[in-house]
Every structure is written in C-alpha cells, then in structure tokens.
N, C-alpha and C positions, 0 to 999 in steps of 0.2 A: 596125365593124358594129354595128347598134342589134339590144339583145337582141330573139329572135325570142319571140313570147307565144302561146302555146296554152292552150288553155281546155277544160274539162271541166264541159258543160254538167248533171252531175246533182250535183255539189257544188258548183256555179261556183265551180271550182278554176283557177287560173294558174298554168302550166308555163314557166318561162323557158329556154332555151338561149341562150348565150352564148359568143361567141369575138374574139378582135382581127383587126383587116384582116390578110390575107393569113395569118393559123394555120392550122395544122390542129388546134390541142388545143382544147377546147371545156370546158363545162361546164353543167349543166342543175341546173335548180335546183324541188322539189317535183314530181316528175314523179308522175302517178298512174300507178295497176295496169294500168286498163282501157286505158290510151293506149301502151303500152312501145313496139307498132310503129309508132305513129303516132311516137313520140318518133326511135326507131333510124331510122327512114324519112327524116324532116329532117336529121339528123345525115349518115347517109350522100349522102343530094342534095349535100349542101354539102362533100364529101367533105373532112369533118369525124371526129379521133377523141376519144370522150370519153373527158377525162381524171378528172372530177371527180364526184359529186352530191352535189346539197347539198340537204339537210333544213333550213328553216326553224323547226321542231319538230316532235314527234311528233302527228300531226296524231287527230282525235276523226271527220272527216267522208269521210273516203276514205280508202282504202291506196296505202300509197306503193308505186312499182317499182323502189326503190333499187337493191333484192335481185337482181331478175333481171338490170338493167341493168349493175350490176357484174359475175354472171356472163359475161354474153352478151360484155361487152365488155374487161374486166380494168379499170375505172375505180376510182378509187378511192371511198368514201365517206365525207362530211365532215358531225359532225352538232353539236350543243350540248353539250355537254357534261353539261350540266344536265339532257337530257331523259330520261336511261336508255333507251341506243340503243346497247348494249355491243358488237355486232359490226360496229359502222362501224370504218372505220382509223382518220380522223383524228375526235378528241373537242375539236372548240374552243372557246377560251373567247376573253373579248373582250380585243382590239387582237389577236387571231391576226391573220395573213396568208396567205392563198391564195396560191400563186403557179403558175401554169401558159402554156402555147404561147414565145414566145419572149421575151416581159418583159411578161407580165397578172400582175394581181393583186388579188386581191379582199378589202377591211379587212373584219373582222369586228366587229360590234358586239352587245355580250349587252344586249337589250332586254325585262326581261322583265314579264310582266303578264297576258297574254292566259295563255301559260303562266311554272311558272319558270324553263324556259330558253331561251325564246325568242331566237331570234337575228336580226337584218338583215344584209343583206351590202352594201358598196358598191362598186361595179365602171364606173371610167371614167365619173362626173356622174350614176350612175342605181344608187339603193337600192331593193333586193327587201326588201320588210315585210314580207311574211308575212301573219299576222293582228294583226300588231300598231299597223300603222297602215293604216289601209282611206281610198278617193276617199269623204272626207267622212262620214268611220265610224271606227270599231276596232273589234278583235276586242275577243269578251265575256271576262269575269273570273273565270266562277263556278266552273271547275272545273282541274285540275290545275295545284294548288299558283297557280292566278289569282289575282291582286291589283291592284285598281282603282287605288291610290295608286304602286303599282309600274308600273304602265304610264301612268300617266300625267307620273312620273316622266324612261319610255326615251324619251317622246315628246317630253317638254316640252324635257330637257338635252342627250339625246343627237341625237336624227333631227331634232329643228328648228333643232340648233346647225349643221349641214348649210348647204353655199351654197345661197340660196332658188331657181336656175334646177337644185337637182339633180331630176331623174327619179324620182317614184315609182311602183313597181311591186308592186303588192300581191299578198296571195296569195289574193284572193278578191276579186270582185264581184258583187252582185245588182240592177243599175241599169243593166248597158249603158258602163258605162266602162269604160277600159284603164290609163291613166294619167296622174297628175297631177304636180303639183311640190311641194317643201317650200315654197315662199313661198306659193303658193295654200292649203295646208291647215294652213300659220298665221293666214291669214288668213279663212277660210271652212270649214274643218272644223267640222259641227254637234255634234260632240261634244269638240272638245277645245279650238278657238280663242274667245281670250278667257274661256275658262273656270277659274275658280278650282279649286285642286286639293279644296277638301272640298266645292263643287256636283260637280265628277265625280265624286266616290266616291259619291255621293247619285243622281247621275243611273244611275252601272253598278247601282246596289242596287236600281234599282227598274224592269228591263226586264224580270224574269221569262220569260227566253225558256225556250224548252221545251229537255229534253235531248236532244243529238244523237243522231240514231237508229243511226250507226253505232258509238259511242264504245266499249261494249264489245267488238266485233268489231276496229274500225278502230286503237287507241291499243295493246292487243299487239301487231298483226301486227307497227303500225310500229315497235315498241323492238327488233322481230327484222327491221330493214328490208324489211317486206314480207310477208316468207317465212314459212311453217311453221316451229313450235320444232324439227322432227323431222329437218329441209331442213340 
C-alpha cells in the first residue's frame, strides 16, 4: 500500500497514514488538530487500527492531534527524543526501529536542523522529511535550537545517502507538489544540490522570513501532544 497523503490547506501541512498490504495495524504520521476525523474517518474506511503516531517534531505552524488520536484510539505515540514531548511513550532516537502489523518497520533517522531534534522516518522505499527536507526547499533554521550547518549536514550524509529511486515525502508544501525522489533533489533542489556547505549557511542567513504566527500557541500545545497541560 503506497502511503495515503492528506493536506492541511491553512499550514500546508502533510498527514501520512501508512500500513502494509493486507494489515490492519496502521500508522499516521504529523496528523493536525483540525483534521482528527478526517484522519479516524480514512483509518476506519480502510478498516484500518492505529497502532502508532509519529511526530516528525514539535512543530511552530499548527497543532498536532497526537493527543486525542491516542485517546480516541489507544495508539501509541512515537516522538524525537530531542524535541521535549515528555508524554509520548516511545522518545526515539536514531537507528531506532518502529515495528508494527505483521513484519512493518519503519528506521528512524535524527536529521536535525530545521529543529534539534528533527527526525525522518523510512518506511518500505519512501522517507517522511518532515521539514527538513522540502520538493526543492527545506525547512528554515532560525528558531528552535535551528542550525543551517546541521541540516545541511542530515541532508547531505544521511537522506541523500538513501537509494536515489526512494520516495520523498515532506511535511509541507506551498507549490502544488506531493512528492519527489532523493536522486531528483540531489540533483535539482534549489537550496541544497551542488551547494557548498558555507554558501548554505550564507544562503539560510539571509531569508529573513517572518515568524510563525502560530509558534507561541502551536510549539506548547505540541510538547503536550496536542492537549491542554490541565487534560
């Protein structure tokens, strides 16, 4: 089964769910607030149970629905380690292993940059990036614990050491793409193919993008996946 991708048109946010032919155990991966029953709604069509959610990081531009979706469902949840998100169960770090439905498994890789503990997952020829490697982009550097020389780094050794037909799937797009491959965005990514590591650090230093408007709301809720400190 090729992961299924939903979108979240006001962060242009990407929701993956994932499972192997013939499972029922599933796994979704950045799911937002606003979507949970759009999220449970595919899950149960596909009569589908999740077993998992996974956090790519504690994200600055939307709230995640880790929270409810582990109530609602008894899933478990699986986060960085690194990103202070203390009431997930599982806290991973890299070369962990996922393992769920009847022999899935998803490697874990700490990519970090965008944040410091960014994470990617790979799962069956197709790697969720997160915001750390975007269709002909990356995520910016400037704010939690970000570092331009560090993501360029996860990108350069770890995600392009990847076979060049694997699958990527980001965790954001604002261009109308869905996804691409690691041999394409070694070859054609405008911010990091052929690029010397001190022109990136050069080129992240000098985007000035504005800060996210939800970062103080959005970056608590998600350390408490989602939920109220009080919940």
């Amino acid at each position: 089964m090729n992961p299924i991708q939903l979108f979240d048109p006001v962060s242009s946010t990407f929701t993956y769910i994932i499972a192997g032919p013939g499972d029922k155990d599933a796994a979704i991966i950045d799911p937002v607030d606003e979507h949970w029953e759009r999220d449970l709604a595919h899950i149960e069509r596909l009569g589908l149970r999740l077993a998992y959610i996974l956090e790519t990081h504690a994200h600055a531009d939307h709230v995640t629905s880790a929270g409810r979706l582990r109530a609602l469902t008894g899933a478990k949840a699986a986060v960085p380690s690194g990103c202070g998100i203390p009431p997930a169960e599982l806290q991973l770090c890299d070369g962990d292993t996922i393992r769920f439905g009847k022999d899935e498994t998803i490697a874990v890789l700490h990519t970090p940059g965008h944040t410091a503990g960014s994470m990617c997952y790979v799962w069956r020829g197709n790697v969720f990036t997160g915001d750390t490697l975007l269709i002909d982009g990356c995520g910016r550097t400037d704010f939690q614990g970000g570092s331009a020389a560090a993501l360029y780094d996860s990108v350069t050794r770890k995600l392009f050491a990847l076979p060049d037909a694997t699958r990527i799937w980001p965790g954001h797009d604002y261009k109308g793409q869905s996804v691409s491959t690691i041999g394409w965005e070694k070859q054609h990514n405008a911010r990091l193919a052929n690029r010397s590591l001190a022109d990136f650090v050069v080129l992240m230093g000098q985007l000035n993008l504005p800060r996210p408007k939800l970062i103080d709301v959005a970056v608590p809720a998600n350390r408490n996946l989602g939920l109220p400190h009080s919940v």
